[in-house]
C-alpha positions, 0 to 999 in steps of 0.5 A: 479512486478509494477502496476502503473498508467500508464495503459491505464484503465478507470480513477478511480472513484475518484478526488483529493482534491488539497491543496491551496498551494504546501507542503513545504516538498517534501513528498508523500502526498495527503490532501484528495480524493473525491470518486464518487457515483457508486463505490464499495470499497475494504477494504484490512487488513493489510499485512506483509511481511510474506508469506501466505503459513503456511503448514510447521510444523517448521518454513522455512527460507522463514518465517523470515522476511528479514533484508532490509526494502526494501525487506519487503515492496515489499513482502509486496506490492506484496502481496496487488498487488495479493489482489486487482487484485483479487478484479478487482482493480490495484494501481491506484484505491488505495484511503487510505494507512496506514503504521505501521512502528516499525520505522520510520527512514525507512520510506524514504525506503519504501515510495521509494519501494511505488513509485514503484508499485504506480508510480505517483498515490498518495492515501491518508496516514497516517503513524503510529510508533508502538512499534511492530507488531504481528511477531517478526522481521517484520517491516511493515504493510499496510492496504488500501481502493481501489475505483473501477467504478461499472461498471469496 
C-alpha cells in the first residue's frame, strides 16, 4: 500500500534546498530541507519489520524476519505508513529518513521498495551500516521526522 506525493493534498509546509549542481550519482538524495514557521513535527522511532502484535506466548512463524530485504522494508514501510496517518500526516510530509542497514549491499533494494511508498518525494537521508539491530535476523531500521501545516 503506497502513498506517494501524487495526492492532491495541501504542498508540505517545507522547501527543498537545491544543490548548485546536479549529483554526480544517480542516488535518492536531497542536500537539505527548509521547514516553515506554523508546522508541528512528528518524530517517528525506528522501526522494523517485526510485527507489533506480541501476545504469543512462543514465537509464531509471523515474528521471523523474512529472508527478501525487499519484503523487510515494506513490512517496515507499512508500519511507518500506519504511524504517520495516525499522526494527520502521509509520505510526502516526510522531511528526515534514517536507515540502519546490517548491510549495505542491500541498500539499492530498499531505496527501490522507498520509491514506492515515497514516490517523487525525496526527504533528507542518511544511511548508516551497523554491525546488528536489537532482533537477530532483521535487517533494517528506520526512523523519520514528518512536517505537517498546523492548520492541516
Amino acid at each position: 500500500m503506497s502513498d506517494n506525493s501524487t495526492d492532491t493534498k495541501p504542498a508540505p509546509p517545507f522547501e527543498v534546498i537545491r544543490r548548485p549542481h546536479p549529483h554526480p550519482m544517480p542516488v535518492p538524495f536531497v542536500p537539505g530541507i527548509k521547514v516553515e514557521a506554523g508546522t508541528r513535527f512528528i518524530f517517528l522511532s525506528g522501526a522494523t519489520a517485526y510485527p507489533w502484535d506480541h501476545s504469543h506466548p512462543h514465537v509464531p512463524e509471523e515474528f521471523i524476519p523474512p529472508e527478501d530485504i525487499r519484503e523487510q522494508a515494506r513490512r517496515v514501510f507499512d508500519k511507518l505508513q500506519y504511524l504517520l496517518n495516525a499522526g494527520g500526516a502521509t509520505f510526502r510530509h516526510v522531511v528526515r529518513i534514517t536507515k540502519y542497514m546490517t548491510n549495505l549491499d542491500e541498500h539499492d533494494a530498499v531505496v527501490e521498495v522507498m520509491k514506492e511508498y515515497f514516490g517523487e518525494h525525496l526527504p533528507t537521508s542518511t544511511t548508516i551500516e551497523v554491525r546488528r539491530l536489537v532482533l537477530a535476523g532483521y535487517r533494517l531500521e528506520i526512523d523519520m521526522i514528518a512536517a505537517v501545516k498546523d492548520d492541516e
